[in-house]
Backbone as a chain_set.jsonl record, in Angstrom:
{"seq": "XXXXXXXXXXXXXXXXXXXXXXXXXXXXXXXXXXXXXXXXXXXXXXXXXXXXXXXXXXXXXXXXXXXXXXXXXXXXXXXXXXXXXXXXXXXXXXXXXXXXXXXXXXXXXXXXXXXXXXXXXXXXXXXXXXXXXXXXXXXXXXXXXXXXXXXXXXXXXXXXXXXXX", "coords": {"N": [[23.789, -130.364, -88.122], [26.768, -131.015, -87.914], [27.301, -128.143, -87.27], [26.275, -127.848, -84.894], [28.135, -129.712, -83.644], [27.134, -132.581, -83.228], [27.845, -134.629, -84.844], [30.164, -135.289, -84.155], [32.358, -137.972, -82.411], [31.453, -139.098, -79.368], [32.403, -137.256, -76.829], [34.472, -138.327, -73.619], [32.509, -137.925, -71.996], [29.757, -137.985, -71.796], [27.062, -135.752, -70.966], [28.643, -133.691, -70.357], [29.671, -132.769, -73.119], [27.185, -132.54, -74.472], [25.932, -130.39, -72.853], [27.679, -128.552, -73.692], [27.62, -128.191, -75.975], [24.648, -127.825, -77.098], [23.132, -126.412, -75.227], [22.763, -122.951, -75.317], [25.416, -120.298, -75.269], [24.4, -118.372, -74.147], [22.945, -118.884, -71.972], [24.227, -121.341, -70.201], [25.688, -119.122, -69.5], [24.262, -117.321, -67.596], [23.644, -117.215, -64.684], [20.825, -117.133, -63.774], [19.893, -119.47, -64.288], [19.167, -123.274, -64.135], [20.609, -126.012, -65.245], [20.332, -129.475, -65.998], [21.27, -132.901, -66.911], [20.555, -135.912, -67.423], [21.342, -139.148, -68.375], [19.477, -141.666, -68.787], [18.867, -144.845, -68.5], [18.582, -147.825, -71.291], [16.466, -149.885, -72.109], [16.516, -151.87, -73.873], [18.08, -150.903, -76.49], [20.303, -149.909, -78.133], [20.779, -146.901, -78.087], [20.919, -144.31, -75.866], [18.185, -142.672, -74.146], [18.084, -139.063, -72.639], [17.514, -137.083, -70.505], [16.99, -134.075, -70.344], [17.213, -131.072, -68.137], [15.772, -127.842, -68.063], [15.4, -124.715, -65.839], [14.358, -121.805, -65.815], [15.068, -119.562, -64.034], [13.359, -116.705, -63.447], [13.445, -113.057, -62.878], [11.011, -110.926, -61.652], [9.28, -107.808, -62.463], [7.407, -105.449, -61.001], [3.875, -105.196, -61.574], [2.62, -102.883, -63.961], [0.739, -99.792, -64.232], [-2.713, -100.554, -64.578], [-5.556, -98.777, -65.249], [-8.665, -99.573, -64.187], [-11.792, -99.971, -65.278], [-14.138, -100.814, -63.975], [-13.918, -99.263, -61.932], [-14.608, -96.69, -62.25], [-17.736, -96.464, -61.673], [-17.995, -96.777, -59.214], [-18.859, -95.646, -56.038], [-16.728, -94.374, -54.18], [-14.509, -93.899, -55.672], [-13.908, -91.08, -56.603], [-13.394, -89.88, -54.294], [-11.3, -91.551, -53.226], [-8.736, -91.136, -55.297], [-9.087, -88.359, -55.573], [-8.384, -87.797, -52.065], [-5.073, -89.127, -52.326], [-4.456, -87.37, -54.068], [-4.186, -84.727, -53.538], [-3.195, -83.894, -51.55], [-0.203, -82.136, -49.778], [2.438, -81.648, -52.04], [6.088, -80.833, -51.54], [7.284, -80.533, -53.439], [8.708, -79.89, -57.003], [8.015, -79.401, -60.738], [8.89, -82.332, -62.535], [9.205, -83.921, -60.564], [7.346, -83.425, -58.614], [5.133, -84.297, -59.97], [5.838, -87.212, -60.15], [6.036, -87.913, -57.368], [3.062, -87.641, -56.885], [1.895, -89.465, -58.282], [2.932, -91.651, -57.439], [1.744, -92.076, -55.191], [-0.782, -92.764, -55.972], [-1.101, -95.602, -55.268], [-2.059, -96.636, -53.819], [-4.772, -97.016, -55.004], [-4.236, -99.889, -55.179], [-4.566, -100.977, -53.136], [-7.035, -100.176, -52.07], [-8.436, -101.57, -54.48], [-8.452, -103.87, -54.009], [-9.366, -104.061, -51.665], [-12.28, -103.023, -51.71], [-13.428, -104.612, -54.462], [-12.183, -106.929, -54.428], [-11.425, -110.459, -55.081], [-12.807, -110.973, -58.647], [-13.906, -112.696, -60.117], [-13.787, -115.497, -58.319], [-16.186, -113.998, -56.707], [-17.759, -114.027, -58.394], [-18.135, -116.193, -59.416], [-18.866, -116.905, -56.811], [-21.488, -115.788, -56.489], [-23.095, -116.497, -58.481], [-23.584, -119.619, -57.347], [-24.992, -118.545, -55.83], [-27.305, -117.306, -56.717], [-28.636, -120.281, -57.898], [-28.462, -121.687, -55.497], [-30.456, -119.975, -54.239], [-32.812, -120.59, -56.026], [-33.439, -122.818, -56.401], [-34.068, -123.007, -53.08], [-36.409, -121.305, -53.199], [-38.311, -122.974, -55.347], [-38.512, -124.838, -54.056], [-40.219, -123.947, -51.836], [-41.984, -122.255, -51.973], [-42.134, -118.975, -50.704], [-42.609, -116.236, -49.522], [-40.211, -114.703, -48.559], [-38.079, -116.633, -49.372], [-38.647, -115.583, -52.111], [-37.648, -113.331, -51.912], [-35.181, -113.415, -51.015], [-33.797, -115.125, -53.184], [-34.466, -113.089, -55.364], [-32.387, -111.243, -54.195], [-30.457, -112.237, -54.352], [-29.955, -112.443, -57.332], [-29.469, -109.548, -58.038], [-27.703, -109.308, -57.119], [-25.788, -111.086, -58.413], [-26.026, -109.675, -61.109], [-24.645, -107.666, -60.538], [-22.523, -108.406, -59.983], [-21.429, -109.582, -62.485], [-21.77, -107.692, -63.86], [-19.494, -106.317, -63.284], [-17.459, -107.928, -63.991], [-17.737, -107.433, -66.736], [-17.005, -105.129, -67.207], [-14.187, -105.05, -66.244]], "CA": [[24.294, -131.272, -87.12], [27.765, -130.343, -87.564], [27.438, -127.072, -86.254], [26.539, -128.141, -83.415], [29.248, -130.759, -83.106], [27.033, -133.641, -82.636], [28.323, -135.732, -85.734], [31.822, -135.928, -84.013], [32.588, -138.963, -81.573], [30.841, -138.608, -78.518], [33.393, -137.143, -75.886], [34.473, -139.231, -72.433], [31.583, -137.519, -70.679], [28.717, -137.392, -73.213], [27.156, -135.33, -70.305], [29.47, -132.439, -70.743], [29.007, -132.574, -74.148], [25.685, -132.221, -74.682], [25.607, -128.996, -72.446], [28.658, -127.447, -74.465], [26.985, -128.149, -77.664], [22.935, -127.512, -77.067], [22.961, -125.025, -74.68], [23.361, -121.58, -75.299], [26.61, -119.663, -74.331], [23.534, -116.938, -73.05], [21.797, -120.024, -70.593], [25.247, -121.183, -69.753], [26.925, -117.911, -68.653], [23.743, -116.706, -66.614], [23.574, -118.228, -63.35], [19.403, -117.431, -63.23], [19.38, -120.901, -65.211], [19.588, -124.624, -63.467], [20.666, -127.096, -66.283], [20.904, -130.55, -65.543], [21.271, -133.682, -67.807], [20.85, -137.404, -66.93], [21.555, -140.468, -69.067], [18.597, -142.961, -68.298], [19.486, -146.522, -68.902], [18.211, -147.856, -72.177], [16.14, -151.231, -72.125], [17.227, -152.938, -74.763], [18.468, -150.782, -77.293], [22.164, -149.346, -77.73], [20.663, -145.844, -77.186], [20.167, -144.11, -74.231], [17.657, -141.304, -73.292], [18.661, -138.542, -72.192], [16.313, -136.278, -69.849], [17.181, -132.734, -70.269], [15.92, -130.716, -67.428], [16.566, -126.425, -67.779], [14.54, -124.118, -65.225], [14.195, -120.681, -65.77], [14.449, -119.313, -62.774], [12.604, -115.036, -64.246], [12.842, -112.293, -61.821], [9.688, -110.5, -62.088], [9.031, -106.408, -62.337], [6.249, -105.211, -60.387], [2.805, -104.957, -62.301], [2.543, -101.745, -63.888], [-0.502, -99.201, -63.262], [-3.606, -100.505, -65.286], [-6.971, -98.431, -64.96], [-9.65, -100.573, -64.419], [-12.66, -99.086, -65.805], [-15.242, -100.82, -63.274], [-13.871, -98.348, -60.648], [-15.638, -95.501, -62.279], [-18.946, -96.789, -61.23], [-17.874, -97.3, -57.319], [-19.114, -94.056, -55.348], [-15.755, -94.346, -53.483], [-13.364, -93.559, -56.517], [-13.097, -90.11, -56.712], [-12.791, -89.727, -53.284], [-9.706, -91.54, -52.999], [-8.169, -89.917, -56.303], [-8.76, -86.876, -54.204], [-6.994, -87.725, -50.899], [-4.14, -89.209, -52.568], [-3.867, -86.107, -55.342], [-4.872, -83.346, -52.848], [-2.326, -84.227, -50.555], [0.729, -81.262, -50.448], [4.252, -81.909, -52.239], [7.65, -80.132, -51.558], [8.742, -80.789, -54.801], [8.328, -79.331, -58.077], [7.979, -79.692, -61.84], [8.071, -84.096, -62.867], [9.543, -84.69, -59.063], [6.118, -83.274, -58.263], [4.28, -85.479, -60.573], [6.257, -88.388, -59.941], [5.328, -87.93, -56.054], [1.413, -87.019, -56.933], [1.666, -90.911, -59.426], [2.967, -93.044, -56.306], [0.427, -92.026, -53.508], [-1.883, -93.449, -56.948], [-0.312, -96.805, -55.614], [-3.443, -96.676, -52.462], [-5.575, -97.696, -55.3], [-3.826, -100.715, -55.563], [-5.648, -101.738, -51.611], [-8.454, -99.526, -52.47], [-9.354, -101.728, -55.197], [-8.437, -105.237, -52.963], [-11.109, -103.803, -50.231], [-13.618, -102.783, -52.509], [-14.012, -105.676, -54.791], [-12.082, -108.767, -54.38], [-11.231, -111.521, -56.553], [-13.828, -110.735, -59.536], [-13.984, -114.112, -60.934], [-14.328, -115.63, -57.51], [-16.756, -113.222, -56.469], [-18.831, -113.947, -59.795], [-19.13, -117.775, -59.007], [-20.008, -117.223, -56.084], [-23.04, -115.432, -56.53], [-24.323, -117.717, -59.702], [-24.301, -120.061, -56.956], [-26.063, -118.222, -54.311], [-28.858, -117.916, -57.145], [-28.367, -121.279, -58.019], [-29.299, -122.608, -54.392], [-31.937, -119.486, -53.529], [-33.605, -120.735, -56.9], [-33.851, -123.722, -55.586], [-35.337, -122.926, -51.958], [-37.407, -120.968, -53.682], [-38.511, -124.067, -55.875], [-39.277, -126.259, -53.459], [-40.955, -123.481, -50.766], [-42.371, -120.635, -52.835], [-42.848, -118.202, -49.931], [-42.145, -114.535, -49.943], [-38.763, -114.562, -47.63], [-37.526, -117.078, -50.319], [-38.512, -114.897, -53.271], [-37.083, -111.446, -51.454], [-33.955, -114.011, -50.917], [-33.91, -115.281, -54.585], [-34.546, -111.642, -56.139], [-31.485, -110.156, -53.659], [-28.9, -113.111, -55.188], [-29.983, -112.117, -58.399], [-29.358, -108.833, -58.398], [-25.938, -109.219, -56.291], [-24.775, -111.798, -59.49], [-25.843, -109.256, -62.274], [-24.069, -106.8, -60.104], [-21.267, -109.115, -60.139], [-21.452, -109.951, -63.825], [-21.522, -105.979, -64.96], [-18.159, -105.971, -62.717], [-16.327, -108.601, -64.824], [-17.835, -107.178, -67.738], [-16.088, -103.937, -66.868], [-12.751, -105.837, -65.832]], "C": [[25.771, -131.037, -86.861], [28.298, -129.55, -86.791], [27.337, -127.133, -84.804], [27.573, -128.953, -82.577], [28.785, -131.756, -82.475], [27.156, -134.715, -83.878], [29.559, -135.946, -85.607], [31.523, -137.012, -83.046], [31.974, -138.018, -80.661], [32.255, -138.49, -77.708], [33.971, -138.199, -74.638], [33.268, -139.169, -71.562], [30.4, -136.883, -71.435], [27.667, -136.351, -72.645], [27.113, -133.757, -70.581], [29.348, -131.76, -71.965], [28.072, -132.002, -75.094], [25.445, -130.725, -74.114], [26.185, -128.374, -73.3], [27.798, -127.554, -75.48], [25.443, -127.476, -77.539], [22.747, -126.44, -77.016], [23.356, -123.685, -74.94], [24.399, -121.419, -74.466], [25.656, -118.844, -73.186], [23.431, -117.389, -71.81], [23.298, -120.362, -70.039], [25.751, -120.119, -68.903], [25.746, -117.279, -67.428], [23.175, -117.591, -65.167], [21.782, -118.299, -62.865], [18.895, -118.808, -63.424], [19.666, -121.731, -64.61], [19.771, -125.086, -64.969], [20.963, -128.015, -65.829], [20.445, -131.568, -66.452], [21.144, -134.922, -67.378], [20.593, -138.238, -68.05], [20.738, -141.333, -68.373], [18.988, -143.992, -69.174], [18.329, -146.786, -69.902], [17.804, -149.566, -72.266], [16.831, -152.147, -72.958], [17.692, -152.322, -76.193], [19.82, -150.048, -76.889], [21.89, -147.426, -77.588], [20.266, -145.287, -76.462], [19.619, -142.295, -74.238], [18.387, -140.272, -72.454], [17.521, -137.608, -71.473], [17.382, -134.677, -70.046], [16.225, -131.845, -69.1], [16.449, -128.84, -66.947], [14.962, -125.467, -66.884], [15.16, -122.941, -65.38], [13.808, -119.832, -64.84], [14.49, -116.865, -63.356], [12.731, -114.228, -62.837], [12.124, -111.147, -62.815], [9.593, -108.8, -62.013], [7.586, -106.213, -61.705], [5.062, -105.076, -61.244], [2.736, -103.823, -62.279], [1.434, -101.38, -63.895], [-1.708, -99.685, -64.596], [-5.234, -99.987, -64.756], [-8.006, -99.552, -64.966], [-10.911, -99.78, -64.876], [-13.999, -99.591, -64.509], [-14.928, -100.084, -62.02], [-14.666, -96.893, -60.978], [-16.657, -95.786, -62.211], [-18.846, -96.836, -59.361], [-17.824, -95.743, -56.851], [-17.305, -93.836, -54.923], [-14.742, -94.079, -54.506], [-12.458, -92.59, -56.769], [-12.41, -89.572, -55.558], [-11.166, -90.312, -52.867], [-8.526, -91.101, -53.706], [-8.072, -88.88, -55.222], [-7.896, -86.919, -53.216], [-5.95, -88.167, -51.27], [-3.39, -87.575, -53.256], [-3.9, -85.094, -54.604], [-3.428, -83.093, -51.591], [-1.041, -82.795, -50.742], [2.047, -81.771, -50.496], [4.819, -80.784, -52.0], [7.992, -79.91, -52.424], [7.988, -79.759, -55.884], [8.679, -79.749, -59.476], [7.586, -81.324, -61.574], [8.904, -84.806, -61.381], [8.098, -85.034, -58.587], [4.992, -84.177, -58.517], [4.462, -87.053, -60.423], [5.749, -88.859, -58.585], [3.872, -88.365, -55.984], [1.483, -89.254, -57.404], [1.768, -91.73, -58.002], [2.167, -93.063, -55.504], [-0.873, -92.408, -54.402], [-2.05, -94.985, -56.283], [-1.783, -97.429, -54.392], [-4.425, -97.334, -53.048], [-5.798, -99.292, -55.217], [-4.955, -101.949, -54.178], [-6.559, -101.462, -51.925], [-9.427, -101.324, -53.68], [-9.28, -103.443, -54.493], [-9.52, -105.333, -52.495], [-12.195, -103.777, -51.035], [-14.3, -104.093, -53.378], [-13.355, -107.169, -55.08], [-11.26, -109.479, -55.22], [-12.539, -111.481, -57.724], [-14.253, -111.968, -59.816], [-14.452, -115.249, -59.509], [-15.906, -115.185, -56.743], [-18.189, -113.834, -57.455], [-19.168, -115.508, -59.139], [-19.744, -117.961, -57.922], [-21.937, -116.99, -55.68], [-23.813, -116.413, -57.28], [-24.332, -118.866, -58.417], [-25.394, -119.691, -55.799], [-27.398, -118.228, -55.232], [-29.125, -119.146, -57.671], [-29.384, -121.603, -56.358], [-30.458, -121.434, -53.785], [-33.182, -119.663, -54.963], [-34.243, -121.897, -56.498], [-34.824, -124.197, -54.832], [-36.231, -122.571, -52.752], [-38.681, -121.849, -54.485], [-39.081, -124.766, -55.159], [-40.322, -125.447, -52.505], [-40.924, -122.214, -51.238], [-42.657, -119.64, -51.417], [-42.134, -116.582, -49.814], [-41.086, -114.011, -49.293], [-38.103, -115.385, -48.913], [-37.313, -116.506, -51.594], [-37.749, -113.533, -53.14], [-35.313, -112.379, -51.494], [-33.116, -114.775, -52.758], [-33.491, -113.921, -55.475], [-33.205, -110.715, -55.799], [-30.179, -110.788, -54.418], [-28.764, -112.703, -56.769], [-29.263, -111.208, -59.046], [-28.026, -108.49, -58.078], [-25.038, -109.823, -58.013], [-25.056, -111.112, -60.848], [-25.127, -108.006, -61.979], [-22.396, -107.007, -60.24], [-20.8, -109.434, -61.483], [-21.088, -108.352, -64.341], [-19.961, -105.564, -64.767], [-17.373, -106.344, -63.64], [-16.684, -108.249, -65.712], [-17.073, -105.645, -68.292], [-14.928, -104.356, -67.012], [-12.689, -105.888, -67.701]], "O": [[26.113, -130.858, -85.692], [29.207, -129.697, -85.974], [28.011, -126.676, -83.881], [27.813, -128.928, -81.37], [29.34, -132.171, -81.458], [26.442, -135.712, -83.771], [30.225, -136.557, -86.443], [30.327, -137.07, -82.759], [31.859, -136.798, -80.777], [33.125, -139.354, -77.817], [33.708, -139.318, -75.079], [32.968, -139.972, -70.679], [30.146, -135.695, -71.634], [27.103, -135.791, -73.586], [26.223, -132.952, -70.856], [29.038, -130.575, -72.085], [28.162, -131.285, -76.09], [24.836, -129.911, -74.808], [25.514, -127.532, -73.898], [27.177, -126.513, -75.693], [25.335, -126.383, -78.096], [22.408, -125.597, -77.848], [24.528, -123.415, -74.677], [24.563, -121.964, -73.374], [25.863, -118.667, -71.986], [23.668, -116.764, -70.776], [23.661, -119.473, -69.268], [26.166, -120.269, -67.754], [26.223, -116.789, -66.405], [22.336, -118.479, -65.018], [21.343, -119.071, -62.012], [17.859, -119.278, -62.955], [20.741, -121.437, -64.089], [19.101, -124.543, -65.847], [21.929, -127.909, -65.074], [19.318, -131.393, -66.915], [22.074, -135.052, -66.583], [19.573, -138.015, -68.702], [21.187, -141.815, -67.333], [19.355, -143.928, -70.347], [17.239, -146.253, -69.696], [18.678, -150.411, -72.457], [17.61, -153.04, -72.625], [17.72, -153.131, -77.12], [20.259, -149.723, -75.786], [22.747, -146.733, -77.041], [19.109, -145.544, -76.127], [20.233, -141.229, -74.297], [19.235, -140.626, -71.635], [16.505, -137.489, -72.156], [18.57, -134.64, -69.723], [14.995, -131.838, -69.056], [17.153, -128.521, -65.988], [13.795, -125.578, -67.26], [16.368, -122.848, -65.158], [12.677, -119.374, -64.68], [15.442, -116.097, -63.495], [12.207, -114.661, -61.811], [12.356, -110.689, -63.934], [10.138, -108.562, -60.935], [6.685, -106.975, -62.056], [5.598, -104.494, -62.187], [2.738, -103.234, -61.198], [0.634, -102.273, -63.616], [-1.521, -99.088, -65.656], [-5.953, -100.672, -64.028], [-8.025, -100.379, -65.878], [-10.73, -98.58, -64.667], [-14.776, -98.702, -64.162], [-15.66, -100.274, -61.048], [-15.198, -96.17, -60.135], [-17.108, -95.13, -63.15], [-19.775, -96.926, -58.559], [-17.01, -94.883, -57.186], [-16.724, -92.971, -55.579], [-13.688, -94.018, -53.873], [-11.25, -92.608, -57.004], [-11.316, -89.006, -55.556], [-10.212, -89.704, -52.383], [-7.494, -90.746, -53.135], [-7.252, -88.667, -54.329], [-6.825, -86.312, -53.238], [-5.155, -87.656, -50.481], [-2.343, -86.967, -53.031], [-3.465, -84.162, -55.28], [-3.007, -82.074, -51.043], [-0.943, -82.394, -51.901], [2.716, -82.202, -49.556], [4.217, -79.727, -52.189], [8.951, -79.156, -52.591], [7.001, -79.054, -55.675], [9.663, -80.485, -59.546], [6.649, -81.744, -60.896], [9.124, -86.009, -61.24], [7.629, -86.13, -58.281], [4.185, -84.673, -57.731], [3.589, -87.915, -60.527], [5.147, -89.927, -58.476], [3.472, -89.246, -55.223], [1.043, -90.1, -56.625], [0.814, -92.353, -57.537], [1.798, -94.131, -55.016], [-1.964, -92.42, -53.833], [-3.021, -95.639, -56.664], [-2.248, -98.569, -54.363], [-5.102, -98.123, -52.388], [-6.868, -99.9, -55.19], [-5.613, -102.987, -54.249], [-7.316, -102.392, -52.206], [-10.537, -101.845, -53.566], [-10.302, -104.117, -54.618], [-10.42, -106.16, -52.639], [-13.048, -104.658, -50.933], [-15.413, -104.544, -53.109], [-13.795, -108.149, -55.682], [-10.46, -108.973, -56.007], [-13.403, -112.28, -57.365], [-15.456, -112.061, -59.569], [-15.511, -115.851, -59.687], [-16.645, -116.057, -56.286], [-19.354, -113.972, -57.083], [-20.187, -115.855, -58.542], [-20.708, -118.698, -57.713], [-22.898, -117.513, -55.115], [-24.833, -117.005, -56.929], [-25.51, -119.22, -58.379], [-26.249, -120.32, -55.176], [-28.402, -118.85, -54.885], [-30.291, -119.097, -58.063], [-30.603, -121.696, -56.221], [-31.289, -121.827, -52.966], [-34.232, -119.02, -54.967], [-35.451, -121.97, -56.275], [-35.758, -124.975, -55.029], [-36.993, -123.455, -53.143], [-39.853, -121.513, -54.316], [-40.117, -125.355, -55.469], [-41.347, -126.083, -52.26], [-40.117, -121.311, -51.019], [-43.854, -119.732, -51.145], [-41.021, -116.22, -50.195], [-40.937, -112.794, -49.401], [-37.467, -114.6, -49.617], [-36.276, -116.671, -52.236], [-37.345, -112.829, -54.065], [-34.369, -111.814, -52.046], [-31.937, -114.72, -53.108], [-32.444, -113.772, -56.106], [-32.817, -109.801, -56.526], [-29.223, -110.188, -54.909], [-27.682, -112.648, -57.352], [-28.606, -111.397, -60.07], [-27.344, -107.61, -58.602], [-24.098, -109.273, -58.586], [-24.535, -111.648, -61.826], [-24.917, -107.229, -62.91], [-21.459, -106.242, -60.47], [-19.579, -109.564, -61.568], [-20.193, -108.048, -65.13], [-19.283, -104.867, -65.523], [-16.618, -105.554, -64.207], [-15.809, -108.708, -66.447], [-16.739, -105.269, -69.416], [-14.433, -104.03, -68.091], [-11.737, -106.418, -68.273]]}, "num_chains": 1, "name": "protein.A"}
């Protein structure tokens, strides 16, 4: 408690205080940080709350490159490997390679277009067999079961995806 300098008298501006003492010099000196302090009024006892309120305001690095493995099942994979990699550089030696890595970055839409939100994607199918189990249920007829059998095979299609992911 010392160390911190909260067993001396409280200052004129208990406030002020409290930041100098708590807070890091680090959070202090970097301006990414909001700090702000308020003294809430204290019902009936002689001390008073204090709200502490610090936001971390993070800047973020781009997501770096993770393979997904359910893209080696999608006909369309190598093909775009190919037109990105096939493509001709200027450059040479790890310029070359560095070039060849970013035109990788296509996958990044590639894999948007192709399949989606996974997890989205997945619920929605369990319910499409969900309600063609249903029809099917109440009006067994052979458009219902071809409609039944197609949701099925869409949500274990969808399931092998996230099981990939």
């Amino acid at each position: 408690m010392e160390s911190l300098g909260l067993a001396d008298p409280l200052p004129a501006d208990p406030v002020a205080g409290l930041q100098r003492n708590v807070v890091s010099d680090e959070a202090d000196s970097n301006p990414i940080h909001t700090i702000c302090v308020f003294a809430l009024q204290a019902p009936r006892d002689d001390h008073a709350p204090l709200l502490l309120r610090i936001v971390a305001n993070f800047r973020f690095a781009p997501a770096s490159f993770l393979f997904q493995n359910m893209w080696r099942r999608h006909p369309n994979f190598l093909k775009v490997i190919v037109e990105c990699w096939a493509l001709p550089v200027h450059l040479s030696g790890m310029l070359r390679l560095k070039e060849k890595l970013l035109r990788l970055k296509k996958l990044r839409h590639w894999n948007k277009t192709s399949f989606g939100d996974l997890f989205c994607n997945l619920t929605d199918a369990e319910t499409a067999v969900c309600l063609t189990e249903g029809a099917y249920d109440q009006h067994p007829s052979e458009a219902n079961l071809l409609e039944m059998n197609q949701a099925t095979t869409l949500f274990q299609r969808e399931l092998s995806i996230e099981e990939d992911y």
